[in-house]
mmJSON file of the N, C-alpha and C atoms, coordinates in Angstrom:
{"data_MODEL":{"atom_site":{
"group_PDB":["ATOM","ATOM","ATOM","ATOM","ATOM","ATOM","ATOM","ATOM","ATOM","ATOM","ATOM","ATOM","ATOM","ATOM","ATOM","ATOM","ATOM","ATOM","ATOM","ATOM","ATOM","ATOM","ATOM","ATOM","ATOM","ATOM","ATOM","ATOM","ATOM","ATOM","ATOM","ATOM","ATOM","ATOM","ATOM","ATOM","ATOM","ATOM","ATOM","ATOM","ATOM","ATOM","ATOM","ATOM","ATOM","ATOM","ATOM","ATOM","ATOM","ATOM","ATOM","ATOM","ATOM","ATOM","ATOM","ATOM","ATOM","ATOM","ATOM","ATOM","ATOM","ATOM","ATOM","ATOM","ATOM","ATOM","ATOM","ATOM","ATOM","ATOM","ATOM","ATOM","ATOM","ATOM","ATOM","ATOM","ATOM","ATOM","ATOM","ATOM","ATOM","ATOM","ATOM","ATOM","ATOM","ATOM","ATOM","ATOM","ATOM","ATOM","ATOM","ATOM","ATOM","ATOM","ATOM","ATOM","ATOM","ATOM","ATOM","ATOM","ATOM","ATOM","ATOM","ATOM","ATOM","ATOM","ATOM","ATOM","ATOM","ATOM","ATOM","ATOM","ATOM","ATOM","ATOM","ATOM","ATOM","ATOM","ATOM","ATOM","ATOM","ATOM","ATOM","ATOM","ATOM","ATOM","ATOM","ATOM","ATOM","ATOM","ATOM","ATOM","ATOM","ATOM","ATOM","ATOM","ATOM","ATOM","ATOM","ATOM","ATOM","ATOM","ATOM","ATOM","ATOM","ATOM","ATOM","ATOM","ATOM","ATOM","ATOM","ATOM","ATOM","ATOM","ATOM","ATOM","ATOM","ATOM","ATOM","ATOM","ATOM","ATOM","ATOM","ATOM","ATOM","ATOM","ATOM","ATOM","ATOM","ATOM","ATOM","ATOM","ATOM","ATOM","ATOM","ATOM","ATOM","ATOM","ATOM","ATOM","ATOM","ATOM","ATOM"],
"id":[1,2,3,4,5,6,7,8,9,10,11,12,13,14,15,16,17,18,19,20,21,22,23,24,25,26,27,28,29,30,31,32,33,34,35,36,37,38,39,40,41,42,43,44,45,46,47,48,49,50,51,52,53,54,55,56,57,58,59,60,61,62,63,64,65,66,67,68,69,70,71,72,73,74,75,76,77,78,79,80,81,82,83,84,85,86,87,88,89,90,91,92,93,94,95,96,97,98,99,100,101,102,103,104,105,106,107,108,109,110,111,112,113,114,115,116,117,118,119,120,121,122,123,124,125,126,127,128,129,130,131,132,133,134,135,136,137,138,139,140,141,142,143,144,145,146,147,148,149,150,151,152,153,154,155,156,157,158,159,160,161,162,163,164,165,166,167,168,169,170,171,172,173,174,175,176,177,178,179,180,181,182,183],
"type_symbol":["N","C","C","N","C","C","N","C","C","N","C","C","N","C","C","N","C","C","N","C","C","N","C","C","N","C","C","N","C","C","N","C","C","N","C","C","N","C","C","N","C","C","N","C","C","N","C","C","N","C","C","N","C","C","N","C","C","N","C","C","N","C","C","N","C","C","N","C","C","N","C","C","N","C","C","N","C","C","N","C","C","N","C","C","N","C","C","N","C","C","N","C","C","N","C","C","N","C","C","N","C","C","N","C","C","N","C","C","N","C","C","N","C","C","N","C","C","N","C","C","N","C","C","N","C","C","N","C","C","N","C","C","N","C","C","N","C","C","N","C","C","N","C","C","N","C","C","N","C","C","N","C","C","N","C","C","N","C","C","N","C","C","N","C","C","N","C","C","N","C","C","N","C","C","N","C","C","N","C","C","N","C","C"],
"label_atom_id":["N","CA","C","N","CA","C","N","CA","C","N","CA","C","N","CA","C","N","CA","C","N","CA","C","N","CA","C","N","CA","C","N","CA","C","N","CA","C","N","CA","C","N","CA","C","N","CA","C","N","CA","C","N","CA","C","N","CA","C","N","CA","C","N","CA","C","N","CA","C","N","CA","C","N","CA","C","N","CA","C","N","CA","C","N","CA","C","N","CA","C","N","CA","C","N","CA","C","N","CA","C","N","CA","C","N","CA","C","N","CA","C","N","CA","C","N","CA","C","N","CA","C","N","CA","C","N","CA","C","N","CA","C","N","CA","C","N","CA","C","N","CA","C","N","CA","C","N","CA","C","N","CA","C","N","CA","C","N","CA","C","N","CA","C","N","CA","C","N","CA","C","N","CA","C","N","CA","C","N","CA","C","N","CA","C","N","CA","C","N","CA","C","N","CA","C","N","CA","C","N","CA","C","N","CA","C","N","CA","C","N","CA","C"],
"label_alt_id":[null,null,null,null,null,null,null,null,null,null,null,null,null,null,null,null,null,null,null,null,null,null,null,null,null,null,null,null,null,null,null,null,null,null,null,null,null,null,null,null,null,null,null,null,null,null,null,null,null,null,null,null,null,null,null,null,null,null,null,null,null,null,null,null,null,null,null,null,null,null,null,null,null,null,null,null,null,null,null,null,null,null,null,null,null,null,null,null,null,null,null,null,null,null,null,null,null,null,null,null,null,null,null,null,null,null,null,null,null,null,null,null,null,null,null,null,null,null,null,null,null,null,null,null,null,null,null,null,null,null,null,null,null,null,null,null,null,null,null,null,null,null,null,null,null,null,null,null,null,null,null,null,null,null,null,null,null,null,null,null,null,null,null,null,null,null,null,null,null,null,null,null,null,null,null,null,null,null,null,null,null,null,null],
"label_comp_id":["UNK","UNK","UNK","UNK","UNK","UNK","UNK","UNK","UNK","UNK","UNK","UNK","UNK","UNK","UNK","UNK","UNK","UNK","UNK","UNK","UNK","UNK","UNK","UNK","UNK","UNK","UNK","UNK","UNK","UNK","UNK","UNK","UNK","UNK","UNK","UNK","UNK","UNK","UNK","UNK","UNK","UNK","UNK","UNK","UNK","UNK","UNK","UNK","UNK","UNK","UNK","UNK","UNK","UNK","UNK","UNK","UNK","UNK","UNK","UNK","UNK","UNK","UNK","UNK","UNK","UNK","UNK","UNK","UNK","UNK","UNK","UNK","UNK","UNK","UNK","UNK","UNK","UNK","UNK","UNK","UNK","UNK","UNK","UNK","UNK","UNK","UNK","UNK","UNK","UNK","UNK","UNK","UNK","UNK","UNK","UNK","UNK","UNK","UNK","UNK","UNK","UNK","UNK","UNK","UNK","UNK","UNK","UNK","UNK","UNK","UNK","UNK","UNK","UNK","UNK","UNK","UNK","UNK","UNK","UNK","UNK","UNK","UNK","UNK","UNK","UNK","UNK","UNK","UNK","UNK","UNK","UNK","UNK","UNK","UNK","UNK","UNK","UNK","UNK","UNK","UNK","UNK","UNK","UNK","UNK","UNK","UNK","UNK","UNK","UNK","UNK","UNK","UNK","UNK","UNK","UNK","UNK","UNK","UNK","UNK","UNK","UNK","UNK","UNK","UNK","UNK","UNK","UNK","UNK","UNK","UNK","UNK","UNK","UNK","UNK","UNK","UNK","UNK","UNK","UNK","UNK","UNK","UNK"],
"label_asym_id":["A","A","A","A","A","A","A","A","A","A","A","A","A","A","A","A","A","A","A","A","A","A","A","A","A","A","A","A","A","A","A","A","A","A","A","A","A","A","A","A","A","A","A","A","A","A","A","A","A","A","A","A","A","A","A","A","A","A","A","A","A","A","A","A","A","A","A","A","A","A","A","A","A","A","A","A","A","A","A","A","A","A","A","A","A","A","A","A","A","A","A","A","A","A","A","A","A","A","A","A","A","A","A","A","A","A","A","A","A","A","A","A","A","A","A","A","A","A","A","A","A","A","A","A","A","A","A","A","A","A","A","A","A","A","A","A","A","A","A","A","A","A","A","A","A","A","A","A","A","A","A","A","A","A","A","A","A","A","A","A","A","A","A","A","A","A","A","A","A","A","A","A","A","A","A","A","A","A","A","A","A","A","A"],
"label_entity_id":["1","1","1","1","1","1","1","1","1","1","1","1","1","1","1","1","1","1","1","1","1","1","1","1","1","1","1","1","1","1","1","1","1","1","1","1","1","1","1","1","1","1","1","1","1","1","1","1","1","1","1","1","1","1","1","1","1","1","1","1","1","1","1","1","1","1","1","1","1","1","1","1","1","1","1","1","1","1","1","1","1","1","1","1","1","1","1","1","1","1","1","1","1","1","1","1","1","1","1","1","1","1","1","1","1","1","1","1","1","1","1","1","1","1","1","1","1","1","1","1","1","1","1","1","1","1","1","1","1","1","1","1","1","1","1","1","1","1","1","1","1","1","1","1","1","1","1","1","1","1","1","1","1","1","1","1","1","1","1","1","1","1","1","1","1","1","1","1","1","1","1","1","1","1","1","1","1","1","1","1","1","1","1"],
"label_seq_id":[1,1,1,2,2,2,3,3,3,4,4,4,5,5,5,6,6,6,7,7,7,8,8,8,9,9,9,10,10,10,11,11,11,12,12,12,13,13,13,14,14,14,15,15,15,16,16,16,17,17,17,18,18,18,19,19,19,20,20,20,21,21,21,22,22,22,23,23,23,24,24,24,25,25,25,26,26,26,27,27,27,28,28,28,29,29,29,30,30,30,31,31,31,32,32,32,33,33,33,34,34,34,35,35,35,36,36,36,37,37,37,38,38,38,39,39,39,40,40,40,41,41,41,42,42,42,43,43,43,44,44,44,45,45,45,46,46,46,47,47,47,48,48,48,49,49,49,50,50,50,51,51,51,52,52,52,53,53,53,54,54,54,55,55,55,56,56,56,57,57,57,58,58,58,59,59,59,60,60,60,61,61,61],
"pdbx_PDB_ins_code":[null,null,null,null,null,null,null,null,null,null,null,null,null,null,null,null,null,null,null,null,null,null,null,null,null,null,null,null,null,null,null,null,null,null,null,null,null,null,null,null,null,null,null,null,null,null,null,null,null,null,null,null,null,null,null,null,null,null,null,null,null,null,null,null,null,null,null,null,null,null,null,null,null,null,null,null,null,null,null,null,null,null,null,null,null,null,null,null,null,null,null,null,null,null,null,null,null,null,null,null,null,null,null,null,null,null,null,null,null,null,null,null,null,null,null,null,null,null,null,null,null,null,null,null,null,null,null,null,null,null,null,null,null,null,null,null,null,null,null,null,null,null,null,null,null,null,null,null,null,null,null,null,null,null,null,null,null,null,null,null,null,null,null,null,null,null,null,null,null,null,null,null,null,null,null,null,null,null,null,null,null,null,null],
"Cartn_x":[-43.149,-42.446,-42.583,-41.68,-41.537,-41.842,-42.327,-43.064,-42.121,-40.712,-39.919,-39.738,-39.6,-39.529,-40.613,-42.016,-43.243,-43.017,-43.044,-43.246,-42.031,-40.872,-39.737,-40.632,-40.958,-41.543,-42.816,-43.885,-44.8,-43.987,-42.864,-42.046,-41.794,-41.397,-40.664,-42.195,-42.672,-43.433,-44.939,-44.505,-45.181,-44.538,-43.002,-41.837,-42.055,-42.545,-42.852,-44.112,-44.97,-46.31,-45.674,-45.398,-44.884,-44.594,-43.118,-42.366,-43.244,-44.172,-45.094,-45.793,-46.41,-47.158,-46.909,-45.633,-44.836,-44.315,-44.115,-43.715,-44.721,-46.229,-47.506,-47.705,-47.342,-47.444,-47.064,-45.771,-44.774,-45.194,-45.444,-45.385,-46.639,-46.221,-47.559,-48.294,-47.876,-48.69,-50.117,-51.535,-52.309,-52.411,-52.005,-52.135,-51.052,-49.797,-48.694,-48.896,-49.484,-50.037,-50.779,-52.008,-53.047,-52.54,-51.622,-51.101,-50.098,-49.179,-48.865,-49.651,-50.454,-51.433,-51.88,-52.393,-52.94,-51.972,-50.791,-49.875,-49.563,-49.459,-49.288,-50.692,-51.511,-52.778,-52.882,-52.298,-52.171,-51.453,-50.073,-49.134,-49.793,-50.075,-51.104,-51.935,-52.629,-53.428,-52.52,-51.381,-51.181,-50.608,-50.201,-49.84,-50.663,-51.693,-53.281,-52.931,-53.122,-53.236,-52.075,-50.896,-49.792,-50.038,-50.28,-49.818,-50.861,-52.184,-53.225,-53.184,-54.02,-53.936,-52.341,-52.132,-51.134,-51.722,-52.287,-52.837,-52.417,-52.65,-52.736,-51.201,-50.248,-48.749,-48.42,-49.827,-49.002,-49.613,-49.086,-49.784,-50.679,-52.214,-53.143,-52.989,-52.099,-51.96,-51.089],
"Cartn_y":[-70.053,-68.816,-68.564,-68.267,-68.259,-66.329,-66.094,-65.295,-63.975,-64.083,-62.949,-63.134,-63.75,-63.57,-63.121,-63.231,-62.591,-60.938,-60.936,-59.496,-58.404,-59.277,-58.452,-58.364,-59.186,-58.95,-57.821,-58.304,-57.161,-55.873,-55.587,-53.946,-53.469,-54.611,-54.184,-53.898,-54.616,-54.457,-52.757,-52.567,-51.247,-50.081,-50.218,-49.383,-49.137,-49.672,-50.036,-48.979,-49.236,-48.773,-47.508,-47.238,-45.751,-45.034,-45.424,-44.662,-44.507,-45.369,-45.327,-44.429,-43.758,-42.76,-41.147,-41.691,-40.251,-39.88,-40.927,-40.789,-40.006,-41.043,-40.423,-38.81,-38.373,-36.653,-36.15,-36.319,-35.358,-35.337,-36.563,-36.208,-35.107,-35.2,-33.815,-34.558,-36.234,-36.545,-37.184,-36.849,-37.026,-38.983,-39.431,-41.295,-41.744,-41.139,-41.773,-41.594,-40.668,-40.447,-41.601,-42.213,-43.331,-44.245,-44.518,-45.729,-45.74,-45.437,-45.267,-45.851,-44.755,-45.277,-46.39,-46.928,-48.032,-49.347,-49.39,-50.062,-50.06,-48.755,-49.095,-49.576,-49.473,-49.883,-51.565,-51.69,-53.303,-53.69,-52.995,-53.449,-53.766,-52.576,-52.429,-53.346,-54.235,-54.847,-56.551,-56.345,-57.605,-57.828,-56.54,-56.231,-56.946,-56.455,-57.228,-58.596,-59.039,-60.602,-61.434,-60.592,-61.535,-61.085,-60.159,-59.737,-58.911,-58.885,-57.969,-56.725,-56.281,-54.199,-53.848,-52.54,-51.922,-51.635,-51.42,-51.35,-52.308,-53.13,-54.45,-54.589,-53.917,-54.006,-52.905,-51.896,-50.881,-50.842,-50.111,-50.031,-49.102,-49.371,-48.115,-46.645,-47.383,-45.593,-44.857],
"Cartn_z":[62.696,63.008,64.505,65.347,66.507,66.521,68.246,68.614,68.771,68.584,68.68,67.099,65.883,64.963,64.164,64.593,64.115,64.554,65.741,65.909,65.418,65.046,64.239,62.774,62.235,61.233,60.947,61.775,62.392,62.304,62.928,63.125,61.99,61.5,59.471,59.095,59.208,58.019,58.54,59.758,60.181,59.939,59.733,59.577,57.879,57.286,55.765,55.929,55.993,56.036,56.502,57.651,57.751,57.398,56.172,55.359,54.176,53.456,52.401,52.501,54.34,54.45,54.149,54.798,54.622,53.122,52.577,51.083,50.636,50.904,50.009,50.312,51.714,52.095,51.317,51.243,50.417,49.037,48.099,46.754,46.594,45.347,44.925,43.633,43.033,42.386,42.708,42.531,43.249,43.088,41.984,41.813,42.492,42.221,43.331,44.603,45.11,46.4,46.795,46.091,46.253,46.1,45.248,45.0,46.833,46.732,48.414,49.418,49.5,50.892,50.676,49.46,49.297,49.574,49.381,49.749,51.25,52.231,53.233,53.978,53.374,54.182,54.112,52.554,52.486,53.562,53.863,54.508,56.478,56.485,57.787,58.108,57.237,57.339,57.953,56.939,56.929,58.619,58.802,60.645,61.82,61.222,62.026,62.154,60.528,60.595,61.345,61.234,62.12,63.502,63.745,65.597,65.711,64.844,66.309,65.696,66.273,66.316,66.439,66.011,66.624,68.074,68.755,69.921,70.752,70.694,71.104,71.979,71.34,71.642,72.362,72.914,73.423,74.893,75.493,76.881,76.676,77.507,77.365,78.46,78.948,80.182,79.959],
"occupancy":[1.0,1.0,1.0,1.0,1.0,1.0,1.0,1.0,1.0,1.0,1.0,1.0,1.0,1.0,1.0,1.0,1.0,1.0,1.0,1.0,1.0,1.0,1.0,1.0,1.0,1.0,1.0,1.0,1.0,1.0,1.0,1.0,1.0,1.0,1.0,1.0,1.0,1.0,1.0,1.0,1.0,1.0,1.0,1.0,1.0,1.0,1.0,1.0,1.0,1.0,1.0,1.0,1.0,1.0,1.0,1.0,1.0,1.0,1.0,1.0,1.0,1.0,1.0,1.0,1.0,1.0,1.0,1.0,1.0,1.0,1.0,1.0,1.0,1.0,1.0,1.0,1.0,1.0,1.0,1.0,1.0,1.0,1.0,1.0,1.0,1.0,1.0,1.0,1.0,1.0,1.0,1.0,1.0,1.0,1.0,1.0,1.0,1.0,1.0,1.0,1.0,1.0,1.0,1.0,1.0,1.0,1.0,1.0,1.0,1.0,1.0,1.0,1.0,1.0,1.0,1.0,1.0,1.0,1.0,1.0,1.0,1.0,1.0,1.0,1.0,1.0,1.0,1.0,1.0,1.0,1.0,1.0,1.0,1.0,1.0,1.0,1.0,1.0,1.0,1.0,1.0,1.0,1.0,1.0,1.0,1.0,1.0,1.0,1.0,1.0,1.0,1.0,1.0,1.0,1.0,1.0,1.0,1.0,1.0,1.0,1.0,1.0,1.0,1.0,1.0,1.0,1.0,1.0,1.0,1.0,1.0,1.0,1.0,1.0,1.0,1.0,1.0,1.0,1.0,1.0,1.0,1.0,1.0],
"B_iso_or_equiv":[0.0,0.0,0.0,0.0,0.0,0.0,0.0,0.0,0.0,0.0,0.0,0.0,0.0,0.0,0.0,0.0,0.0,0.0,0.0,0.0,0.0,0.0,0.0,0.0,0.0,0.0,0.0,0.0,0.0,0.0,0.0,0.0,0.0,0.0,0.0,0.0,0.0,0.0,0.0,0.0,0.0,0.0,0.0,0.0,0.0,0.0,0.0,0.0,0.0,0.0,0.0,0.0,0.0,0.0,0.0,0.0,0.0,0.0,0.0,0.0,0.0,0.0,0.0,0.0,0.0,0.0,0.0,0.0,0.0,0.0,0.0,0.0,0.0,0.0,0.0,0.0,0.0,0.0,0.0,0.0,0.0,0.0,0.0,0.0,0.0,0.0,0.0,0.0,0.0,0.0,0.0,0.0,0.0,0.0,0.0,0.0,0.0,0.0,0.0,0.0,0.0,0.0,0.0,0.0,0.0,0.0,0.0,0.0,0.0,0.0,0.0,0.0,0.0,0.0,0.0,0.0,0.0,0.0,0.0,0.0,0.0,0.0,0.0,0.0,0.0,0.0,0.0,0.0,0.0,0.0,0.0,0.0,0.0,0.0,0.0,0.0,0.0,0.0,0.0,0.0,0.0,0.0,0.0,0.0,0.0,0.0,0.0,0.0,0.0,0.0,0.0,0.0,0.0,0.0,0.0,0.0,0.0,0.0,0.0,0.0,0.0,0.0,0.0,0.0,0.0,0.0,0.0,0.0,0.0,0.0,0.0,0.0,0.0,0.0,0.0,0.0,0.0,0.0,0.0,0.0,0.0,0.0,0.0],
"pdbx_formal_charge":[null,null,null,null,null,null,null,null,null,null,null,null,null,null,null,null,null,null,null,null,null,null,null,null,null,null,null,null,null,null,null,null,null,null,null,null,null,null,null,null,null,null,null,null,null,null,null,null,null,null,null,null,null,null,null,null,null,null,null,null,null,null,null,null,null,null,null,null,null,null,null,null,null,null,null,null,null,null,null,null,null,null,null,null,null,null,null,null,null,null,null,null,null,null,null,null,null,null,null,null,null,null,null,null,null,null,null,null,null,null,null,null,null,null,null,null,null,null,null,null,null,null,null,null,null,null,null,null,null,null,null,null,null,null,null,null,null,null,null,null,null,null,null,null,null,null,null,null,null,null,null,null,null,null,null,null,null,null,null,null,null,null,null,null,null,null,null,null,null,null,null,null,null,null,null,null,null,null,null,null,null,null,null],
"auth_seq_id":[1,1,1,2,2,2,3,3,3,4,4,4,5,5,5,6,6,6,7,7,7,8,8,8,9,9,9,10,10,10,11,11,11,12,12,12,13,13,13,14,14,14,15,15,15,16,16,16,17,17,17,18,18,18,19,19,19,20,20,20,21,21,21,22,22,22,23,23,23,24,24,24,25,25,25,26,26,26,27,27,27,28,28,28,29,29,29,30,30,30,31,31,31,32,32,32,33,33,33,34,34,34,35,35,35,36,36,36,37,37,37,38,38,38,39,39,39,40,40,40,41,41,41,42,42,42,43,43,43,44,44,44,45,45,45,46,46,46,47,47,47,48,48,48,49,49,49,50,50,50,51,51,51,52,52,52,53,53,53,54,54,54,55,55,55,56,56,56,57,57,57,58,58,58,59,59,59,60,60,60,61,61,61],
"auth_comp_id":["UNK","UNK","UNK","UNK","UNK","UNK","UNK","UNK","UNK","UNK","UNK","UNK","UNK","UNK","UNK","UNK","UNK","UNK","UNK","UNK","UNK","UNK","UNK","UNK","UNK","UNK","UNK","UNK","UNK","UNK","UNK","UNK","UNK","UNK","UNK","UNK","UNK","UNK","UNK","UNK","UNK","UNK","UNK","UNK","UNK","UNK","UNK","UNK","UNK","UNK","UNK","UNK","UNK","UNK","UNK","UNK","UNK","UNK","UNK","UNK","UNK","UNK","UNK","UNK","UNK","UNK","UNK","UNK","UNK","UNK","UNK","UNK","UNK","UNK","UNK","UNK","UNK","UNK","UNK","UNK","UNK","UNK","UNK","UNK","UNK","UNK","UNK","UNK","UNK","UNK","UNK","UNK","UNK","UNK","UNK","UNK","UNK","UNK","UNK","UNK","UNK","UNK","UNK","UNK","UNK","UNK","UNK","UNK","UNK","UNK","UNK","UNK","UNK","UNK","UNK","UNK","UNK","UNK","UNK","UNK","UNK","UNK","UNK","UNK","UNK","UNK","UNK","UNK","UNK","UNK","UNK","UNK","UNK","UNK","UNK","UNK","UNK","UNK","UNK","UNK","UNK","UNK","UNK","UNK","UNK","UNK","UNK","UNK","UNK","UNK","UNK","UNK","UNK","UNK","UNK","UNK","UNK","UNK","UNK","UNK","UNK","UNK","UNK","UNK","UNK","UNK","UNK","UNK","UNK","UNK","UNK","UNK","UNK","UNK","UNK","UNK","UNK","UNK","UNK","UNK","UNK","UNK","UNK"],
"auth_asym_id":["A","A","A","A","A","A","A","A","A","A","A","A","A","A","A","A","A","A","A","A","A","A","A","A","A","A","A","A","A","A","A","A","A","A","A","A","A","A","A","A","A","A","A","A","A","A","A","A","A","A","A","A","A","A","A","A","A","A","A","A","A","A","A","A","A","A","A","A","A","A","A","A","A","A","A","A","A","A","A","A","A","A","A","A","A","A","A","A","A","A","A","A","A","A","A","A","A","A","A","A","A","A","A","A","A","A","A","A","A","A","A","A","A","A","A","A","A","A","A","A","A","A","A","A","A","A","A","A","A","A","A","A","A","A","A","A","A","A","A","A","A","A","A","A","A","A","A","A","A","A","A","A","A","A","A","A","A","A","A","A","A","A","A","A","A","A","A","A","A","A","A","A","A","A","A","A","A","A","A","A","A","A","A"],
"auth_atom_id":["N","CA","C","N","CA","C","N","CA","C","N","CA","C","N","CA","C","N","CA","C","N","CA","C","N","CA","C","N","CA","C","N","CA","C","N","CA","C","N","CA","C","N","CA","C","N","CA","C","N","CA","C","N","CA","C","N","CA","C","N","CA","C","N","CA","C","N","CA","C","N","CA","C","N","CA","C","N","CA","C","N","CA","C","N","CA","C","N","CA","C","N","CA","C","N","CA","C","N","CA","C","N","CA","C","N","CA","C","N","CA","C","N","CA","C","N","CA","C","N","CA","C","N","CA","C","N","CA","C","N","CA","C","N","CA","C","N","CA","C","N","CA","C","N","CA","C","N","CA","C","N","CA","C","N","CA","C","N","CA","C","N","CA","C","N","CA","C","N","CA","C","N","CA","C","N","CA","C","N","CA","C","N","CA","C","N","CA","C","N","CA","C","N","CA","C","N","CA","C","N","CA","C","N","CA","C","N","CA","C","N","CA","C"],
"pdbx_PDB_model_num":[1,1,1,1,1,1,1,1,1,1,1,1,1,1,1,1,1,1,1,1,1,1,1,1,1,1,1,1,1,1,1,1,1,1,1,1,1,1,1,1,1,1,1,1,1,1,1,1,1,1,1,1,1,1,1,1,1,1,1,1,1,1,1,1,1,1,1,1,1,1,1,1,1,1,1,1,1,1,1,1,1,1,1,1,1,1,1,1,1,1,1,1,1,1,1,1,1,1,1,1,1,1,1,1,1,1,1,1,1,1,1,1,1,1,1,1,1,1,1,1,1,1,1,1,1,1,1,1,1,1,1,1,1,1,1,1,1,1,1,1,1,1,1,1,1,1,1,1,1,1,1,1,1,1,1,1,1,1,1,1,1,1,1,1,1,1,1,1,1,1,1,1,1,1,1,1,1,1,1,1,1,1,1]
}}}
């Protein structure tokens, strides 16, 4: 996988995690809520393993 096609992937798959977060806010069931986060955290994670921190991609100043 080439290095502009990882980090498109990396975006999806943080854009994923994102919307999962916001999903989990809103509901009001307390397991669909967990189940959520727990998915975007999977997703988050897998962020790491391809491209690093989210940090890593941003400027620190």
């Amino acid at each position: 996988m080439s290095g502009e096609q990882q980090a498109s992937e990396v975006e999806a798959l943080r854009q994923q995690a994102e919307e999962l977060e916001l999903a989990a806010q809103r509901t009001g069931d307390a397991g669909e809520r967990e189940r959520l986060m727990e998915e975007a955290v999977r997703l988050r994670a897998r962020c790491e393993e391809l491209g690093g921190a989210e940090s890593a991609t941003m400027d620190p100043m």
